[in-house]
N, C-alpha and C positions, 0 to 999 in steps of 0.2 A: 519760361513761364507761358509763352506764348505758343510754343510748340505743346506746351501738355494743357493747351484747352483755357487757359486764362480768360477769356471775353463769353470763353462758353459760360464757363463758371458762373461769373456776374452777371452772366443775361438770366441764366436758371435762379440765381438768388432774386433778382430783381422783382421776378415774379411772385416770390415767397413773401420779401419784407420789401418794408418801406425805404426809401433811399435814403430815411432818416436814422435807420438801423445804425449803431456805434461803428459793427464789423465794416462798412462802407468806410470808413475813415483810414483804413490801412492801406499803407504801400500799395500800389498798386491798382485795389478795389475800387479806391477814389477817383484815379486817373482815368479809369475805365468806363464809372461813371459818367465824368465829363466825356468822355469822347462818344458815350452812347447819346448823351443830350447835344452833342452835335461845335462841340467848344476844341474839340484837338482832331484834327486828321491820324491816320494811324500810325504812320511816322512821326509825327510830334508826342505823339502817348508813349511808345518806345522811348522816343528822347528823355521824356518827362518822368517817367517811371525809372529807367536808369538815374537819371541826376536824383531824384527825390532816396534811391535806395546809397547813392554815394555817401549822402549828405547824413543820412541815420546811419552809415557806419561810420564815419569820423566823429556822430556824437556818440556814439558808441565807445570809438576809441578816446577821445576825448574825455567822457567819465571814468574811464577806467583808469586813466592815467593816473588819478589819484591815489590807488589802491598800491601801495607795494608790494602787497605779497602775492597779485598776480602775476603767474609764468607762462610766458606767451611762448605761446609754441608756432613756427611757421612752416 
């Protein structure tokens, strides 16, 4: 994410919309946020954006688990 431009990204939206914009709230975007306003170093954002995307895929897999007639393919 970082290598194709991620902080560019959110620095060019920031300009656009307000940091109250929904899209701000995603993976990522948010963590990005905080480290523009000066709250993560950029190794802790790295950190923090890895743990936050682990944690939405085990709820991920977690809801699905419900579903029997999904076929998980690995």
């Amino acid at each position: 994410m970082f290598d194709n431009g991620l902080l560019e990204e959110v620095q060019d939206l920031r300009k656009k919309y307000p940091e109250t914009a929904p899209a701000f709230q995603a993976i990522g975007y948010k963590q990005c946020l905080d480290y523009f306003n000066g709250l993560y170093e950029k190794d802790t954002l790295i950190d923090t954006i890895k743990k936050c995307t682990r944690h939405f895929a085990k709820r991920q897999e977690t809801w699905f688990k419900k579903f029997e007639h999904v076929n998980w393919i690995s």
